[in-house]
TORNU-33297 format. One record per residue (C-alpha): x negated, y negated, z negated; residue in three letters. Coordinates in steps of 0.5 Angstrom, whole numbers, plus 500, padded with zeros to 3 digits. Layout:
 east north  up  aa
    X     Y   Z ALA
...
//
This chain:
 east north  up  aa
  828   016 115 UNK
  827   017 123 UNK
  821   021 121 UNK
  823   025 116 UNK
  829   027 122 UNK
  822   027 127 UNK
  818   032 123 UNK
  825   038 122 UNK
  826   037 129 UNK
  819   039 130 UNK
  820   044 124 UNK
  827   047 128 UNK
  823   047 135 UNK
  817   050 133 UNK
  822   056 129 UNK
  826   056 135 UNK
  819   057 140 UNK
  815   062 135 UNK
  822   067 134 UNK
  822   066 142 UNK
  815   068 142 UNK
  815   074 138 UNK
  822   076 142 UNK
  819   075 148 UNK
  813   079 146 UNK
  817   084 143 UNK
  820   085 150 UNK
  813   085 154 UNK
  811   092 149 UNK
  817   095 151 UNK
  816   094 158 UNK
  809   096 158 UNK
  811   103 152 UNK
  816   104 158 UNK
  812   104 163 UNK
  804   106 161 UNK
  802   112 165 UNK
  802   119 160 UNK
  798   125 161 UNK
  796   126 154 UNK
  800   120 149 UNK
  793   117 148 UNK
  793   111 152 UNK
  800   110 150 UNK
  798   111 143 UNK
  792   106 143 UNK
  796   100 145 UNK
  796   094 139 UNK
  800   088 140 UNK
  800   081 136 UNK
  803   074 137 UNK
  799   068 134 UNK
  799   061 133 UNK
  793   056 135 UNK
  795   049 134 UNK
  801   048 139 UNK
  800   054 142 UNK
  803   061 141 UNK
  799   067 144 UNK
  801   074 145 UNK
  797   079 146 UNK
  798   087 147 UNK
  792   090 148 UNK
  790   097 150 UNK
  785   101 146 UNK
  783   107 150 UNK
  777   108 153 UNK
  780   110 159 UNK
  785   104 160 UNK
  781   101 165 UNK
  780   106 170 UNK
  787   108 169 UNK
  790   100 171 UNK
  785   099 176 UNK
  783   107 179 UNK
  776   109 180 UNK
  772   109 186 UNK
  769   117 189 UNK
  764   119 184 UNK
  760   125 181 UNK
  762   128 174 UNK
  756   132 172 UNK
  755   136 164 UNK
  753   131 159 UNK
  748   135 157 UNK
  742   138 161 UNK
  743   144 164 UNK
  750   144 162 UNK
  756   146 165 UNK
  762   142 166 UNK
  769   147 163 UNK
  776   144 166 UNK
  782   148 168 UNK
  784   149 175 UNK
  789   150 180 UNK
  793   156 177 UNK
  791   154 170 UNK
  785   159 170 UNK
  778   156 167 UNK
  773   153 172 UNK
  766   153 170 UNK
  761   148 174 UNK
  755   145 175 UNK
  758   138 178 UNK
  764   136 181 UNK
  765   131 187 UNK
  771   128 185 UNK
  776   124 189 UNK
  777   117 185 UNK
  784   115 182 UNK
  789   110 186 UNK
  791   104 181 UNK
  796   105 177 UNK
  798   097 175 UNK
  803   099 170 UNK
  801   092 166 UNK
  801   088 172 UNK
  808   090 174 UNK
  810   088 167 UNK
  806   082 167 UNK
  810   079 172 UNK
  817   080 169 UNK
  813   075 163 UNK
  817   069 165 UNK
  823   074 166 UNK
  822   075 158 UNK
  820   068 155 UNK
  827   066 159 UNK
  831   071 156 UNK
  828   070 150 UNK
  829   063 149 UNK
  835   063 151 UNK
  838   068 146 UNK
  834   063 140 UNK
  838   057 142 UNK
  845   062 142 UNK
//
């Protein structure tokens, strides 16, 4: 009998934890979409999220697919932009939104923006918040 009462227990947590989980990770999505830089959408728009069980342990996982996700997270370093192509030219708008045409362009490097490690800090803000509002 103690047992059967064990395994409910144990069923009713595992509920308890999975809803948290999925609350919380909902929340952590929604902190990211409110704070990921946008120049074009498509950083934003790569972004996948899931939770997932192994085992006793519960994963959430928000990953952002775009190409250029780290460089924007983590900056870049003064480097020189040349065509893809040899003899090419680079084409970009400039300041006053005329087209310039270049052959190579030093650029200045990017500061990080750490969007994703500002809302990584607030996790354990959204796990409380999460389990709390599970065991209401």
């Amino acid at each position: 009998m103690a047992s059967g009462l064990g395994k409910q227990l144990r069923q009713g947590l595992r509920t308890d934890f999975g809803e948290a989980r999925v609350r919380a990770g909902r929340r952590m999505r929604r902190e990211l979409d409110a704070t990921v830089p946008v120049r074009t959408g498509e950083l934003q728009r790569s972004a996948r999220y899931r939770t997932y069980e192994r085992g006793d342990t519960a994963f959430v996982e928000v990953t952002y697919l775009a190409d250029h996700a780290i460089f924007v997270a983590e900056g870049t370093r003064p480097h020189v932009i040349v065509p893809r192509r040899p003899g090419g030219v680079l084409r970009f708008p400039g300041r006053g939104g005329q087209i310039v045409f270049a052959r190579r362009v030093n650029h200045p490097g990017t500061d990080p923006n750490p969007w994703w490690d500002d809302a990584l800090e607030r996790w354990p803000e959204f796990v409380a918040d999460a389990l709390v509002e599970v065991s209401a």
